[in-house]
C-alpha positions, 0 to 999 in steps of 0.5 A, spaced: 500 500 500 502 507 498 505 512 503 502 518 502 507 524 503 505 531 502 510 537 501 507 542 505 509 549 507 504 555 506 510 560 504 512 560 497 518 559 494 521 554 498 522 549 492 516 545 495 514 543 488 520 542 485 522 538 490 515 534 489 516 533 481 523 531 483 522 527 489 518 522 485 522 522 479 527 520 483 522 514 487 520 511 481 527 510 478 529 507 485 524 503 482 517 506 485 510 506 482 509 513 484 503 518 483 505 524 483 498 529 486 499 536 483 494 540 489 496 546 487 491 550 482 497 554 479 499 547 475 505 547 476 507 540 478 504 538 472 507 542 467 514 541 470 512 534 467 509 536 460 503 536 461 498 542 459 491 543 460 490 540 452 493 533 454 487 531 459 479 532 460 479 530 468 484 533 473 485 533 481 478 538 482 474 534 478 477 528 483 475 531 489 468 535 487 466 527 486 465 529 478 469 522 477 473 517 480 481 519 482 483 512 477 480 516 470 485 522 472 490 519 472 496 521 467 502 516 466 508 520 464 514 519 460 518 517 466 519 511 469 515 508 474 511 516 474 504 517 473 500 525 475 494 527 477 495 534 473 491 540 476 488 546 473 486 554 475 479 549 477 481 548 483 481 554 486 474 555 486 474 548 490 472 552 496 466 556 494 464 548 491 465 546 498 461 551 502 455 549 497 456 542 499 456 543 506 449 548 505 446 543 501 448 536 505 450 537 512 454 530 513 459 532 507 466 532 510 469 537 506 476 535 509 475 528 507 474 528 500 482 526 498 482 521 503 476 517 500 478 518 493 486 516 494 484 509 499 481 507 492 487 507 488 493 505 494 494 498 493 497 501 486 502 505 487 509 505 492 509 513 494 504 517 493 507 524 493 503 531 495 505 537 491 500 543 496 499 550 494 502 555 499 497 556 503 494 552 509 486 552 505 481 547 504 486 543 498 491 543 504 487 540 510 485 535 504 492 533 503 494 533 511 488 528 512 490 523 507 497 523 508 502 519 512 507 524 514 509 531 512 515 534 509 516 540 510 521 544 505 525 550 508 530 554 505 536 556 507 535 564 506 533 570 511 527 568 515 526 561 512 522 559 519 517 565 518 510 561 519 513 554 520 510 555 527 504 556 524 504 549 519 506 545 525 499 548 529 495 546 524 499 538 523 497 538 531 490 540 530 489 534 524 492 529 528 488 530 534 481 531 530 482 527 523 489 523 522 491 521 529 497 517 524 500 523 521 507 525 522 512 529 519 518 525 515 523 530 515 525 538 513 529 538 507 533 545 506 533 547 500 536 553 496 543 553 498 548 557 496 554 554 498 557 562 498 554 565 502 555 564 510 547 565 511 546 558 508 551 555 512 547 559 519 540 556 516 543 549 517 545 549 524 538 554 526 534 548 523 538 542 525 537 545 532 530 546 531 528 540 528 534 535 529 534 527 527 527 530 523 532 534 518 534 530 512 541 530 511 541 530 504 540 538 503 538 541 496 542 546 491 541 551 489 542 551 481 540 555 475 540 547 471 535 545 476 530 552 475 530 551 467 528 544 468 521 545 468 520 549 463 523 543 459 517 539 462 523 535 465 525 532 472 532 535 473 534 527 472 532 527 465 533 534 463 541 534 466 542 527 469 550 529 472 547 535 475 549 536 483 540 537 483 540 530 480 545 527 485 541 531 490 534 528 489 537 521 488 539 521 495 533 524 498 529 519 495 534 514 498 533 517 505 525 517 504 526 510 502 530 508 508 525 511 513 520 508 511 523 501 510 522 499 504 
Protein backbone atom coordinates (compact mmCIF):
# COMPACT_ATOMS: atom_id res chain seq x y z
CA UNK A 1 0.00 0.00 0.00
CA UNK A 2 1.35 3.99 -0.99
CA UNK A 3 2.76 6.03 1.87
CA UNK A 4 1.40 9.12 1.25
CA UNK A 5 3.75 12.30 1.80
CA UNK A 6 2.52 15.83 1.09
CA UNK A 7 5.01 18.63 0.54
CA UNK A 8 3.56 21.17 2.97
CA UNK A 9 4.63 24.79 3.62
CA UNK A 10 2.12 27.56 3.19
CA UNK A 11 5.41 30.48 2.19
CA UNK A 12 6.19 30.48 -1.02
CA UNK A 13 9.13 29.93 -2.77
CA UNK A 14 10.81 27.38 -0.75
CA UNK A 15 11.07 24.75 -3.69
CA UNK A 16 8.04 22.91 -2.35
CA UNK A 17 7.27 22.00 -5.98
CA UNK A 18 10.34 21.21 -7.30
CA UNK A 19 11.26 19.05 -4.92
CA UNK A 20 7.63 17.27 -5.23
CA UNK A 21 8.44 16.71 -9.05
CA UNK A 22 12.00 15.93 -8.42
CA UNK A 23 11.48 13.60 -5.47
CA UNK A 24 9.00 11.34 -7.29
CA UNK A 25 11.42 11.19 -10.10
CA UNK A 26 13.70 10.32 -8.31
CA UNK A 27 11.47 7.40 -6.09
CA UNK A 28 10.36 5.90 -9.33
CA UNK A 29 13.82 5.44 -10.68
CA UNK A 30 14.63 3.84 -7.47
CA UNK A 31 12.12 1.51 -8.52
CA UNK A 32 8.97 3.03 -7.04
CA UNK A 33 5.29 3.32 -8.68
CA UNK A 34 4.60 6.89 -7.73
CA UNK A 35 1.88 9.08 -8.15
CA UNK A 36 2.56 12.50 -8.23
CA UNK A 37 -0.65 14.58 -6.90
CA UNK A 38 -0.36 18.35 -8.05
CA UNK A 39 -2.98 20.03 -5.26
CA UNK A 40 -1.71 23.40 -6.45
CA UNK A 41 -4.45 25.48 -8.52
CA UNK A 42 -1.05 27.23 -10.48
CA UNK A 43 -0.32 23.57 -12.04
CA UNK A 44 2.83 23.92 -11.78
CA UNK A 45 3.88 20.12 -10.74
CA UNK A 46 2.07 19.37 -13.90
CA UNK A 47 3.68 21.48 -16.41
CA UNK A 48 7.14 20.84 -14.80
CA UNK A 49 6.44 17.16 -16.15
CA UNK A 50 4.98 18.30 -19.54
CA UNK A 51 1.72 18.39 -19.09
CA UNK A 52 -0.68 21.30 -20.22
CA UNK A 53 -4.31 21.88 -19.70
CA UNK A 54 -4.84 20.10 -23.71
CA UNK A 55 -3.27 16.89 -22.60
CA UNK A 56 -6.37 15.89 -20.00
CA UNK A 57 -10.05 16.31 -19.58
CA UNK A 58 -10.10 15.28 -15.60
CA UNK A 59 -7.83 16.83 -13.14
CA UNK A 60 -7.41 16.59 -9.24
CA UNK A 61 -10.82 19.25 -8.92
CA UNK A 62 -12.83 17.07 -10.51
CA UNK A 63 -11.43 14.18 -8.24
CA UNK A 64 -12.27 15.59 -5.11
CA UNK A 65 -15.71 17.66 -6.13
CA UNK A 66 -16.81 13.64 -6.95
CA UNK A 67 -17.28 14.57 -10.83
CA UNK A 68 -15.17 11.42 -11.35
CA UNK A 69 -13.12 8.54 -9.90
CA UNK A 70 -9.09 9.84 -8.90
CA UNK A 71 -8.39 6.18 -11.38
CA UNK A 72 -9.99 8.34 -14.73
CA UNK A 73 -7.15 11.41 -13.71
CA UNK A 74 -4.57 9.95 -13.51
CA UNK A 75 -1.65 10.54 -16.42
CA UNK A 76 1.04 8.11 -16.94
CA UNK A 77 4.17 10.27 -17.97
CA UNK A 78 7.02 9.54 -19.97
CA UNK A 79 9.37 8.99 -16.78
CA UNK A 80 9.99 5.94 -15.39
CA UNK A 81 7.56 4.45 -12.84
CA UNK A 82 5.90 8.14 -12.72
CA UNK A 83 2.45 8.81 -13.17
CA UNK A 84 0.48 12.54 -12.30
CA UNK A 85 -2.96 13.96 -11.40
CA UNK A 86 -2.49 17.07 -13.14
CA UNK A 87 -4.09 20.31 -11.63
CA UNK A 88 -5.71 23.41 -13.07
CA UNK A 89 -6.72 27.12 -12.09
CA UNK A 90 -10.20 24.93 -11.37
CA UNK A 91 -9.35 24.09 -8.45
CA UNK A 92 -9.14 27.44 -6.77
CA UNK A 93 -12.59 27.83 -6.82
CA UNK A 94 -12.85 24.09 -4.94
CA UNK A 95 -13.60 26.14 -1.65
CA UNK A 96 -16.85 28.16 -2.68
CA UNK A 97 -17.84 24.08 -4.18
CA UNK A 98 -17.31 23.03 -0.62
CA UNK A 99 -19.03 25.62 1.27
CA UNK A 100 -22.00 24.93 -1.35
CA UNK A 101 -22.00 21.22 -0.49
CA UNK A 102 -21.97 21.77 3.22
CA UNK A 103 -25.01 24.15 2.91
CA UNK A 104 -26.94 21.62 0.65
CA UNK A 105 -25.73 18.23 2.71
CA UNK A 106 -24.73 18.70 6.29
CA UNK A 107 -22.81 15.05 6.74
CA UNK A 108 -20.30 16.33 3.92
CA UNK A 109 -16.82 16.38 5.33
CA UNK A 110 -15.14 18.93 3.24
CA UNK A 111 -11.79 17.79 4.83
CA UNK A 112 -12.07 14.09 3.75
CA UNK A 113 -12.61 14.09 0.08
CA UNK A 114 -8.97 13.26 -0.66
CA UNK A 115 -8.72 10.79 1.54
CA UNK A 116 -11.76 8.98 0.07
CA UNK A 117 -10.69 9.23 -3.11
CA UNK A 118 -6.61 8.03 -2.75
CA UNK A 119 -7.72 4.91 -0.48
CA UNK A 120 -9.36 3.60 -4.00
CA UNK A 121 -6.13 3.64 -5.59
CA UNK A 122 -3.37 2.92 -2.91
CA UNK A 123 -2.51 -0.56 -3.27
CA UNK A 124 -1.30 0.61 -6.69
CA UNK A 125 1.31 2.73 -6.25
CA UNK A 126 4.68 2.64 -3.73
CA UNK A 127 4.59 6.65 -2.93
CA UNK A 128 2.11 8.85 -3.28
CA UNK A 129 3.65 12.36 -3.30
CA UNK A 130 1.56 15.75 -2.47
CA UNK A 131 2.54 18.92 -4.08
CA UNK A 132 0.32 21.57 -1.97
CA UNK A 133 -0.35 25.16 -2.56
CA UNK A 134 1.07 27.99 -0.15
CA UNK A 135 -1.32 28.30 1.97
CA UNK A 136 -2.95 26.26 4.98
CA UNK A 137 -6.68 26.19 2.65
CA UNK A 138 -9.14 23.65 2.46
CA UNK A 139 -6.76 21.56 -0.55
CA UNK A 140 -4.50 21.57 2.11
CA UNK A 141 -6.10 20.48 5.17
CA UNK A 142 -7.27 17.69 2.49
CA UNK A 143 -3.89 16.85 1.78
CA UNK A 144 -2.82 16.74 5.86
CA UNK A 145 -5.93 14.12 6.36
CA UNK A 146 -4.99 11.85 3.89
CA UNK A 147 -1.03 11.86 4.42
CA UNK A 148 1.06 9.95 6.36
CA UNK A 149 3.75 12.28 7.12
CA UNK A 150 4.69 15.65 6.12
CA UNK A 151 7.77 17.22 4.51
CA UNK A 152 8.37 20.25 5.14
CA UNK A 153 10.65 22.22 2.75
CA UNK A 154 12.63 25.19 4.43
CA UNK A 155 15.01 27.14 2.58
CA UNK A 156 18.36 28.42 3.64
CA UNK A 157 17.76 32.05 3.42
CA UNK A 158 16.98 35.06 5.78
CA UNK A 159 13.71 34.31 7.62
CA UNK A 160 13.48 30.58 6.35
CA UNK A 161 11.47 29.78 9.83
CA UNK A 162 8.75 32.62 9.22
CA UNK A 163 5.18 30.88 9.55
CA UNK A 164 6.86 27.21 10.29
CA UNK A 165 5.21 27.64 13.82
CA UNK A 166 2.18 28.08 12.41
CA UNK A 167 2.40 24.63 9.74
CA UNK A 168 3.27 22.86 12.64
CA UNK A 169 -0.14 24.34 14.65
CA UNK A 170 -2.43 23.05 12.03
CA UNK A 171 -0.38 19.22 11.79
CA UNK A 172 -1.18 19.15 15.59
CA UNK A 173 -4.76 20.29 15.05
CA UNK A 174 -5.14 17.37 12.26
CA UNK A 175 -3.61 14.86 14.49
CA UNK A 176 -5.71 15.49 17.41
CA UNK A 177 -9.25 15.79 15.14
CA UNK A 178 -8.54 13.96 11.66
CA UNK A 179 -5.18 11.94 11.36
CA UNK A 180 -4.02 10.82 14.67
CA UNK A 181 -1.41 8.79 12.22
CA UNK A 182 0.22 11.79 10.99
CA UNK A 183 3.66 12.57 11.25
CA UNK A 184 6.47 14.96 9.82
CA UNK A 185 9.13 12.84 7.69
CA UNK A 186 11.84 15.29 7.63
CA UNK A 187 12.66 19.28 6.87
CA UNK A 188 14.74 19.38 3.80
CA UNK A 189 16.79 22.56 3.49
CA UNK A 190 16.61 23.91 0.25
CA UNK A 191 18.34 26.73 -1.85
CA UNK A 192 21.81 26.56 -0.52
CA UNK A 193 24.01 28.88 -1.63
CA UNK A 194 27.43 27.48 -0.73
CA UNK A 195 28.98 31.20 -0.96
CA UNK A 196 27.30 32.95 1.32
CA UNK A 197 27.54 32.48 5.50
CA UNK A 198 23.97 33.00 5.74
CA UNK A 199 23.02 29.42 4.18
CA UNK A 200 25.61 27.59 6.48
CA UNK A 201 23.76 29.51 9.92
CA UNK A 202 20.30 28.37 8.49
CA UNK A 203 21.54 24.80 8.85
CA UNK A 204 23.00 24.87 12.00
CA UNK A 205 19.31 27.04 13.22
CA UNK A 206 17.28 24.31 11.67
CA UNK A 207 19.11 21.34 12.65
CA UNK A 208 18.62 22.89 16.29
CA UNK A 209 15.01 23.35 15.78
CA UNK A 210 14.42 20.15 14.41
CA UNK A 211 17.06 17.89 14.90
CA UNK A 212 17.02 13.95 13.92
CA UNK A 213 13.81 15.27 11.78
CA UNK A 214 16.23 17.10 9.44
CA UNK A 215 17.02 15.26 6.16
CA UNK A 216 20.95 15.01 5.53
CA UNK A 217 20.51 15.44 2.02
CA UNK A 218 20.49 19.41 1.54
CA UNK A 219 19.34 20.70 -1.99
CA UNK A 220 21.47 23.38 -4.05
CA UNK A 221 20.78 25.90 -5.47
CA UNK A 222 21.40 25.74 -9.35
CA UNK A 223 20.45 27.51 -12.22
CA UNK A 224 20.05 23.88 -14.29
CA UNK A 225 17.64 22.60 -11.54
CA UNK A 226 15.31 26.47 -12.27
CA UNK A 227 15.45 25.61 -16.04
CA UNK A 228 14.21 22.31 -15.55
CA UNK A 229 10.63 22.57 -15.51
CA UNK A 230 10.29 24.90 -18.14
CA UNK A 231 11.52 21.78 -20.31
CA UNK A 232 8.76 19.96 -18.62
CA UNK A 233 11.76 17.70 -17.23
CA UNK A 234 12.75 16.43 -13.80
CA UNK A 235 16.08 17.57 -13.19
CA UNK A 236 17.32 13.81 -13.66
CA UNK A 237 16.36 13.62 -17.37
CA UNK A 238 16.76 17.41 -18.06
CA UNK A 239 20.74 17.26 -16.54
CA UNK A 240 21.29 13.72 -15.20
CA UNK A 241 25.12 14.95 -13.91
CA UNK A 242 23.78 17.88 -12.30
CA UNK A 243 24.56 18.26 -8.40
CA UNK A 244 20.47 18.64 -8.21
CA UNK A 245 20.18 15.06 -9.85
CA UNK A 246 22.52 13.65 -7.08
CA UNK A 247 20.85 15.98 -4.51
CA UNK A 248 17.49 14.02 -5.01
CA UNK A 249 18.62 10.85 -5.87
CA UNK A 250 19.75 10.96 -2.10
CA UNK A 251 16.83 12.45 -0.89
CA UNK A 252 14.77 9.72 -2.09
CA UNK A 253 17.06 7.05 -0.74
CA UNK A 254 16.52 8.95 2.71
CA UNK A 255 12.73 8.73 2.24
CA UNK A 256 13.26 5.11 1.30
CA UNK A 257 15.27 4.26 4.03
CA UNK A 258 12.80 5.73 6.66
CA UNK A 259 10.10 4.04 5.82
CA UNK A 260 11.89 0.89 5.29
CA UNK A 261 11.23 -0.29 2.10
Amino acid sequence: MAKVISLVNQKGGVGKTTTSINLAAALGKEGKKTLLLDLDPQGNASSGLGLNANDFKKDIYDVITGNCEIGSAIIKTKFKNLSVVPATINLAGVDVEFVKKMLEDNTFRQNEQLRNALETIKNNFDYIIIDCQPSLGISTMNALVASDSVIIPVQCEYFALEGITQLLNSIILVQTNMNPELRIEGVLLTMLDGRTNIGLEIIEEVRKCFKSKVFNTIIPRLVRLVEAPSHGKPISDYDPTSRATLAYQNLAKEVISRNGN
